[in-house]
C-alpha positions as CSV (number, residue, x, y, z in Angstrom):
1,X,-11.0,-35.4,11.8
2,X,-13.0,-33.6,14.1
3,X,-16.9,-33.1,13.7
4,X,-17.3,-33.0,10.3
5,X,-21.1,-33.6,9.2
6,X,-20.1,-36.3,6.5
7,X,-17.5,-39.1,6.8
8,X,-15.2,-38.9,3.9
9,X,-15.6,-35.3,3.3
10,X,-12.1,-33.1,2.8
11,X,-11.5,-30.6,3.7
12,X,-9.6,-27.8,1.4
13,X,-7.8,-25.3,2.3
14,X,-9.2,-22.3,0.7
15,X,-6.6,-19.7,-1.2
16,X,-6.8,-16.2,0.2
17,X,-8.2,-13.8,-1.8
18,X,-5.9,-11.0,-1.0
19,X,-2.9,-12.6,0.8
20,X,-1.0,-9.2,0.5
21,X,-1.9,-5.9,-0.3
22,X,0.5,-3.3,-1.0
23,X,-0.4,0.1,0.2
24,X,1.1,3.3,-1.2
25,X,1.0,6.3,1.5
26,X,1.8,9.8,1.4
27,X,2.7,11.0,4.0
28,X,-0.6,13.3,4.4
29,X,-3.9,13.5,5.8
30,X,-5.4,11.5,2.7
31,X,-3.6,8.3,4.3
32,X,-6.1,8.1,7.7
33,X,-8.6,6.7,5.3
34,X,-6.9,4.0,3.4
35,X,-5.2,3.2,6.4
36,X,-9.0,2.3,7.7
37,X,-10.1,1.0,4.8
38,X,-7.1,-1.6,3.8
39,X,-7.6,-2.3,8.0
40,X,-10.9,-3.8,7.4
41,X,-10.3,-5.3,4.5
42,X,-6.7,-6.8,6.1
43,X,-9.0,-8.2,8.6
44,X,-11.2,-10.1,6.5
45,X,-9.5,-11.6,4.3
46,X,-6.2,-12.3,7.1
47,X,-4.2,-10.8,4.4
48,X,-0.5,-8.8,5.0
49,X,-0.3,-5.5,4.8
50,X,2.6,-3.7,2.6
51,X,3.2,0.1,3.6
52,X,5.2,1.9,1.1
53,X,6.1,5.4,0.6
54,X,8.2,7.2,-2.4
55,X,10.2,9.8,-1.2
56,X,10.8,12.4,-4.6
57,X,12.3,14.5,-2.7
58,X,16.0,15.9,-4.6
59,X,18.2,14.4,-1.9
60,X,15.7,10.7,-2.4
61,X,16.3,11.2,-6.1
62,X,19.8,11.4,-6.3
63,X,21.3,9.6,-3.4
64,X,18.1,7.0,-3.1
65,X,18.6,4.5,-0.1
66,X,21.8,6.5,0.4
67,X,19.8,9.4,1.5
68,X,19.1,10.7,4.9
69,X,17.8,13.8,4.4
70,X,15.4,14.7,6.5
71,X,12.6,14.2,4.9
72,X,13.6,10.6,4.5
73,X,14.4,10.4,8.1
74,X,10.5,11.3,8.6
75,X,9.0,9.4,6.0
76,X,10.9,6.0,8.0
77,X,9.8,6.8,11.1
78,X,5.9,7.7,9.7
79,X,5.8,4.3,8.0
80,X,7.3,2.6,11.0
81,X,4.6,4.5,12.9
82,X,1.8,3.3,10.5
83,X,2.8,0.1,10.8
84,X,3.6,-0.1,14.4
85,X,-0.9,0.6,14.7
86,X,-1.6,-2.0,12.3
87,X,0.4,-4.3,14.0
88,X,-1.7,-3.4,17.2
89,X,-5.0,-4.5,15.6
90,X,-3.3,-7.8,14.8
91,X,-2.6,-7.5,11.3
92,X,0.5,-8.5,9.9
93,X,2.6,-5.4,8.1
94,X,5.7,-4.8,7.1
95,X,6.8,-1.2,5.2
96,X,9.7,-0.1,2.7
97,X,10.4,3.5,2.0
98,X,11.0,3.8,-2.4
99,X,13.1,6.5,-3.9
100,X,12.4,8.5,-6.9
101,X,9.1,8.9,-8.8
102,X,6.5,7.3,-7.6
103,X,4.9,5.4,-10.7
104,X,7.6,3.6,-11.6
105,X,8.9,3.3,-7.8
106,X,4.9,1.5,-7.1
107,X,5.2,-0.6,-10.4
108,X,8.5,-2.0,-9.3
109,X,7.1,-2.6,-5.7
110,X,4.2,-4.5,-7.4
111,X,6.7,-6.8,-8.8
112,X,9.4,-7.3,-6.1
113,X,6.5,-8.5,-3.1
114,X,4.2,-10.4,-5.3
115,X,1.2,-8.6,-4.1
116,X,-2.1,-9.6,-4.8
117,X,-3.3,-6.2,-4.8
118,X,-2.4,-2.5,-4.4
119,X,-4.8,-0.3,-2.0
120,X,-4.2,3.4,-2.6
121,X,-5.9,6.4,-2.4
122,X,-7.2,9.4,-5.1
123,X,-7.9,12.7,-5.1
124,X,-10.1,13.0,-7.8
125,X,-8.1,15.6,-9.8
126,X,-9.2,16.2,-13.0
127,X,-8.1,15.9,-16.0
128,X,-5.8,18.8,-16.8
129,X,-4.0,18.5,-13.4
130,X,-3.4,14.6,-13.9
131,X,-1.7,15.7,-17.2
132,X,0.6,18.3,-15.7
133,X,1.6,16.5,-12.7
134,X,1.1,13.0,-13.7
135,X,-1.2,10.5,-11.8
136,X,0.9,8.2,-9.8
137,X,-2.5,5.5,-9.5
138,X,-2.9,5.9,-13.4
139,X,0.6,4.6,-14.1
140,X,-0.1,2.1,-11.9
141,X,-3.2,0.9,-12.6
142,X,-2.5,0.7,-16.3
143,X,0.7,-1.0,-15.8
144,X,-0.2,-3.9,-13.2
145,X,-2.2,-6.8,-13.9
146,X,-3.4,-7.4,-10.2
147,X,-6.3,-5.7,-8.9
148,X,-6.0,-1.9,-7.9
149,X,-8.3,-0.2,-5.5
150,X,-8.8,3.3,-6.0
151,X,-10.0,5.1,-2.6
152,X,-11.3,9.0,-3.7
153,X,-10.4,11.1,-0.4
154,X,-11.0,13.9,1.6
155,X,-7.8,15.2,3.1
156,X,-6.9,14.9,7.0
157,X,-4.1,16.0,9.2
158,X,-1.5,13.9,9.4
């Protein structure tokens, strides 16, 4: 076995630590720097990337993977995009538009890939705002019981 520096000494294949991370997107400027952020952290730990986006849309709502509005049309081809550049930097990714709202729709991802962690970003609403429009990383992080990154952003164009 190679040069190891003692005879008799195996060697172990260590577990990633983040073999896949699932990453919620958008669709808006606020994505550019999760996108960075999950790239680096992809990198180091040679884990797969999950892109996901939730289109709420009322067409996504009521005829879910039946849709094809064209919001839906866009959100496939800007998750095909996003994944098309990760794939250029050599890190595995694979993407899958969900329907509906988006807390339940990121809970149910969690489940169905067996992520290791979800990557996604905030906007650092406060508290009022979170309470009228709900908190999509809330629901999730109080509902998962894998590790959840929470990345506060300032917004980009998409």
């Amino acid at each position: 076995m190679g040069n190891l520096p003692f005879r008799g000494w195996e060697v172990k294949k260590i577990e990633k630590m983040y073999g896949k991370i699932l990453v919620p997107l958008e669709g808006t400027g606020h994505d550019a720097s999760i996108l960075r952020h999950v790239q680096k952290l992809a990198k180091m730990h040679g884990s797969e990337l999950i892109l996901i986006h939730i289109a709420d849309g009322w067409s996504a709502r009521f005829y879910g993977q039946e849709s094809d509005s064209k919001e839906v049309r866009e959100d496939r081809e800007y998750l095909k995009k996003c994944a098309h550049k990760m794939e250029q930097e050599g890190i595995p990714t694979t993407w899958r538009l969900g329907f509906g709202r988006p807390g339940p729709e990121l809970i149910r991802a969690v489940e169905e890939t067996g992520c290791d962690l979800v990557a996604m970003t905030t906007h650092g609403h406060r508290w009022m705002e979170d309470v009228l429009f709900g908190s999509a990383s809330s629901e999730v992080r109080h509902a998962v019981d894998i590790p959840v990154l929470l990345l506060r952003t300032e917004q980009k164009k998409r």
